[in-house]
C-alpha positions as CSV (number, residue, x, y, z in Angstrom):
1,X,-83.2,21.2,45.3
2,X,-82.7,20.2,41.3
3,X,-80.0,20.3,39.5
4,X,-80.6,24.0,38.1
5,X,-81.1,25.0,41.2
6,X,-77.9,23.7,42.4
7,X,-76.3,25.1,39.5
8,X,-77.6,28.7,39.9
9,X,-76.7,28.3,43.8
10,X,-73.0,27.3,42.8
11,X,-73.1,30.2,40.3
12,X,-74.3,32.8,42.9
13,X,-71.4,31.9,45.3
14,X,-68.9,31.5,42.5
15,X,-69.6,35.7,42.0
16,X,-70.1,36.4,45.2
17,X,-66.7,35.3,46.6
18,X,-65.1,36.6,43.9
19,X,-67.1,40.4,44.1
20,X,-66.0,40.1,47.8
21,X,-62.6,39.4,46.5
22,X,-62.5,41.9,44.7
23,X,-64.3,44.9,46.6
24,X,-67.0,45.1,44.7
25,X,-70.7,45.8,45.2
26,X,-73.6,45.1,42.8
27,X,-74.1,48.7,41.8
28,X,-70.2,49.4,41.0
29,X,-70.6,46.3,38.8
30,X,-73.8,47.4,37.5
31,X,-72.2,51.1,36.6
32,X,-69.2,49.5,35.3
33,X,-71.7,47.2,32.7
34,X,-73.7,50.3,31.7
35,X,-76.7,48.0,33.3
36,X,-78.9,47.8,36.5
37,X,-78.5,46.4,39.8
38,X,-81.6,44.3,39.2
39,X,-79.8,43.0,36.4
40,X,-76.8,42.1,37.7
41,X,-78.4,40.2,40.6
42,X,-80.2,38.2,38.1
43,X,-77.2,37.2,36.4
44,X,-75.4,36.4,39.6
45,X,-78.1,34.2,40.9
46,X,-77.9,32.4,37.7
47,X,-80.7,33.1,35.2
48,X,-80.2,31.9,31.8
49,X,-81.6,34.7,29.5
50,X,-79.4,36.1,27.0
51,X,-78.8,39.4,28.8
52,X,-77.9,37.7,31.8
53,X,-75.4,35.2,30.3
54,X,-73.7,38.3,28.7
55,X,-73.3,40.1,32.1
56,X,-72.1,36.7,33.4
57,X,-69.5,36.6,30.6
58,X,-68.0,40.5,31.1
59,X,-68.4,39.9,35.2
60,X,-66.2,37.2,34.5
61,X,-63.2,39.0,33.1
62,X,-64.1,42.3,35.5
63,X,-63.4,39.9,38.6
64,X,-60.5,37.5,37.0
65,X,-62.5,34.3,37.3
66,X,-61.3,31.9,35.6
67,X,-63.9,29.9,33.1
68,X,-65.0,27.1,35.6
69,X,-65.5,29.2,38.0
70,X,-68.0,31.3,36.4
């Protein structure tokens, strides 16, 4: 496994754990955002395209992660 992959990985857990914190499923996120499901799962497993740093940013404040976390 790289690096990046490690990274995405740590990301992908990091929102996880913190969507099963909070009660939350993909789609609720997804509606909430005003986005797809497709989307969201691409910014949770870490891809680095605009869009999906964006979601990443707003999914942040939706779950109360803190910064490093995220």
């Amino acid at each position: 496994m790289t690096a990046l992959e490690k990274e995405a990985h740590n990301v992908y857990v990091d929102f996880k754990t913190a969507m099963l914190r909070a009660g939350f499923k993909q789609k609720e996120l997804a509606e909430m955002l005003g986005t797809s499901q497709a989307q969201v799962s691409r910014a949770i497993k870490g891809a680095t395209d605009p869009k999906s740093i964006e979601l990443r940013e707003k999914m942040t404040k939706i779950l109360n992660m803190h910064e490093q976390e995220a």
